[in-house]
Each structure stands twice: as C-alpha cells, then as structure tokens.
C-alpha positions, 0 to 999 in steps of 0.5 A: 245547507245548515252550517256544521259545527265540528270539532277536530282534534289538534293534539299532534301540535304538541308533539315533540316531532309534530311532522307532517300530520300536524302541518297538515291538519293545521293547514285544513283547519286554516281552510276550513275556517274561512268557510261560512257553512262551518264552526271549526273549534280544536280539541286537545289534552291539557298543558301549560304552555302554547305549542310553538309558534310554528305549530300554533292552531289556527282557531281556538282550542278547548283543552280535555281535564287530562295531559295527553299520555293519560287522555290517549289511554281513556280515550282507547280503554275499552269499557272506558272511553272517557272524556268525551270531546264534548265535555269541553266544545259543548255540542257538535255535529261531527268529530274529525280526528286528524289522527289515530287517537280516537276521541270519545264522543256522542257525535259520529267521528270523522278519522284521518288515517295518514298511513298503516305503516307500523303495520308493516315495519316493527322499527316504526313505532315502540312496543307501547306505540304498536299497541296505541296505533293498534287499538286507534286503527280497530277502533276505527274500524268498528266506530268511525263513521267515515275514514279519510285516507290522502291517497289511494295506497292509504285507502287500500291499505285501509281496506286490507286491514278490514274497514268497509270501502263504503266508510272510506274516502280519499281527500288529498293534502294541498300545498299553498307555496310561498312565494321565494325570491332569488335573494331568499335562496342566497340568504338560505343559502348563505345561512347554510354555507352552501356556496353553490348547487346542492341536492336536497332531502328535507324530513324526520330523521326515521326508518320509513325516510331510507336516509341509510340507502340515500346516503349509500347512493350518494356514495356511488355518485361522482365526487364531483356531484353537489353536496347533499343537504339532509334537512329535518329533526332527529327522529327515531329508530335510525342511526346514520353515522355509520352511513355519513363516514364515507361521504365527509363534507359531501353531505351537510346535516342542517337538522329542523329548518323553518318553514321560510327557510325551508321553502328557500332551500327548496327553491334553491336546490337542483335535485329534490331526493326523497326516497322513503319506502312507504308515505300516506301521501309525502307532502315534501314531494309535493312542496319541491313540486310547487317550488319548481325543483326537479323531484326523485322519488320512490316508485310503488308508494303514495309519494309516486301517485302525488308525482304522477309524470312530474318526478323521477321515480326510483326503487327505493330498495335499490341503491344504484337505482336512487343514484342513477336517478339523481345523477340523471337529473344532475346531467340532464338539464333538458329533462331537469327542466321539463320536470321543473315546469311538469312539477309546477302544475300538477303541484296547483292542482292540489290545494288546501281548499280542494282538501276542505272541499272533499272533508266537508263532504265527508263530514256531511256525509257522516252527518247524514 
C-alpha cells in the first residue's frame, strides 16, 4: 500500500501535567515512526521553548500561528474552525487527534478519546474545561471519521453518549518496560529513604485517582504494614491533608518521579495500589504488570479489563475492601507470586507496535 502521511497532534506535551495521555501519544508516535508505509509529522500551538525533555516528541513538530488557549477555542468556535492543521504540514492524508481538541482540517480526523469521565464527576474538570471537553466530544461526534477508544469501557462509553459504533474502534495502549536491576531499585530506594518493603501508588494527584479512600484504607491496616509511597505530580480538585494525618510517617508523599526512577520504584514495591474510580485504560497498571509487581485494582472499570486475571481486583468505593486487597497480598506471598508471573505476561501481550498496528488500521480505514 501507498504510504499515509499523517499528521497527529502533540499539544498535551506542553501541558503543565501532560500525564498519561501524553505518554501515551509520544509512545505510538515513537512506533509509528519506524514504520516504512507511514510520514508521521506533529502538530502543535505556538511556544517559546521545548517541552521538557521527559515529554519531547518523538518526530518533528510543526507549530499552528496561535498559543494553545486561543487555538483551542478557534479550533472548536462554531462558524470558525480555524486554522487548519494543514496551514503548517502542508498536505496529509489523515489527522489523528491524540486528544479532545479537535483540529481544523481538510483531511478526515482520526480522534483518540481516552475517557468520558467529566461527563460523570463535575470535580474533574473546571466549569471552562466542561464546556471544552463538551464541545471536542460533540465535535467528534458529528465530524470524526473514526473514533479510537484503548478499551472497551471507553467505547461503550463512547456509544452512550451518541457516536455511531461503525465509527468506533478499540486500539489498546502498550508497554515497552525497561529493564531494572536489582541495584536500580536499591538506588530508587536509597534516594527515596525507603529502607525496606513498601506498597506503591504512583499517578496524578486527582479526584478520579481515589487517594482519599486509599489513604483510609490504609488506615485500617496493621501498623505493622509497609509504608505506603504515593508517587505523582499535584493535580487538581483533591485535597488530601485531612486524609494523611492519621497515618504519619506510614505514607511518603515523593511527588513527580521520572521515568527511570519510576520503573525502579515499581520494581522494587511489594503490592502496586492503584484504586482509581474510573480510567480509559490505567496505563500504570499495566507498568507494575511489566515489571512484575503484584497489582490491586479497581473492580468494574478500564483498568480490571487491562488486568484480566492478573490483578487483585477491589471495589474501589469500598474502604475495607481496597484494604482487605492490600493486605492479602501482603500476606499471602503464594498468590503475590502467582500475580507477579500472571502479570509479566499478560503485560507482553500489550505492545506499542500492537498499538501502531491497530491505528494504522483506523487511519486507512478513515482513508477509504
């Protein structure tokens, strides 16, 4: 076949909390680009300086007149719808839009929706973000030539809020773990203070993430347990203090944490915890997999489908529950170790050439 060129947009890179989005986009453009059957080129607003260099794209981007809080709001004006990504790419067959601002362009648009979840919780977005989430989601709905969901509870969600299930599509995330030695996780850990076991959360520090409820878990367990480490840059719309004062020096709050050292931490931790009411996919499930630490997770959403029989699942509303599924596995070391190898590979069986393998699909079929 002819080869595509494709524009996708980068703009989350530049985010002041890119999160998992971003990894994610950067990490399908990275797969993207080795393929010989397409010309990747990122699209972004205008700024003065490189994102960091943890979030640097992958392949060349091209930068639209506008600075990103203006371009967001032609690019969704009704009547308006300007610029077009091809002002700057020249040309291209398809655009994927890696997120709900979505583009102006001649070409069809390919648009990722990772979740729907502002549709269910008013705390997770602003009063301004519910109107720009709202629009991107009903422009999608009327122009997109196809949706891309990374699982089946986003697709479904997709479906009840009105997008045509012949437009939509499931292309799951991948994981490429790194490689961590045991002296990276004494290094990890060292850097960290953390002299011995140690359960492991590692995300935004947002509503949807349910630190409240875990630190109340956490409570309840015996204050012989490992401290819990709570790793992730401050988000939004969560305050937490009120929930730390119980638990003292029992829980460490680390903040952002790189990627090596992040892999480490993961490596290194007995339990994974991550307990979040409602994920398009919950990639750091899918890390801990990789890396061979025993996961607890949350029962009924995105993150149980990536898990399957690999995780410890939890209602995640339920307090004694989320505890009870920690201390199991802090306890039970036979079925800690039959998650840890169950974990490994059903972690291989989601790879970012999977990811690129199902998106090129879409991006033809758009095409057609």
């Amino acid at each position: 076949m002819p080869a595509l060129r494709v524009a996708v947009t980068l703009e989350q890179c530049w985010h002041s909390v890119p999160g998992g989005t971003a990894w994610a986009a950067i990490e399908l453009v990275r797969a993207l680009r080795e393929r010989d059957d397409l010309n990747v080129v990122g699209v972004a607003a205008r700024h003065r300086r490189p994102p960091p260099a943890a979030w640097q794209p992958p392949v060349e981007v091209r930068h639209l007149p506008l600075p990103r809080p203006v371009l967001y709001e032609t690019w969704h004006a009704p009547g308006f719808r300007w610029p077009r990504v091809e002002l700057v790419t020249g040309p291209v067959d398809v655009v994927h839009a890696t997120a709900v601002a979505y583009p102006a362009a001649r070409a069809p648009v390919v648009v990722t929706i990772h979740d729907l979840a502002f549709l269910h919780d008013a705390r997770l977005a602003t009063r301004h973000g519910h109107r720009f989430f709202r629009r991107g989601l009903d422009l999608a709905r009327r122009h997109a030539a196809l949706v891309v969901c990374p699982s089946t509870a986003t697709l479904e969600e997709c479906a009840a809020a009105g997008i045509d299930r012949a437009r939509l599509r499931v292309v799951p995330w991948g994981v490429e773990p790194a490689a961590v030695t045991a002296e990276d996780i004494a290094w990890a850990r060292r850097d960290f203070g953390l002299d011995g076991d140690y359960v492991l959360f590692a995300g935004t520090v947002e509503p949807r993430k349910n630190l409240p409820r875990l630190l109340d878990a956490y409570a309840r367990l015996p204050a012989s347990a490992p401290p819990l480490v709570v790793a992730g840059p401050r988000g939004w719309n969560e305050t937490i203090a009120p929930h730390l004062r119980a638990l003292g020096d029992r829980v460490r709050l680390i903040g952002f944490v790189d990627r090596r050292r992040l892999d480490a931490l993961m490596a290194g931790a007995s339990v994974f915890c991550y307990p979040s009411t409602k994920e398009g996919f919950g990639l750091p499930v899918l890390e801990a997999m990789a890396q061979g630490t025993p996961v607890v997770t949350s029962r009924g959403t995105a993150t149980a489908e990536v898990g399957g029989d690999a995780v410890r699942l939890v209602d995640p509303f339920d307090v004694d529950d989320i505890a009870a599924g920690i201390d199991e596995l802090l306890r039970d070391r036979a079925l800690a170790d039959r998650l840890r190898a169950a974990g490994v590979a059903r972690a291989a069986t989601f790879t970012w050439q999977r990811c690129a393998d199902g998106t090129v699909a879409a991006y033809r079929d758009a095409c057609s």
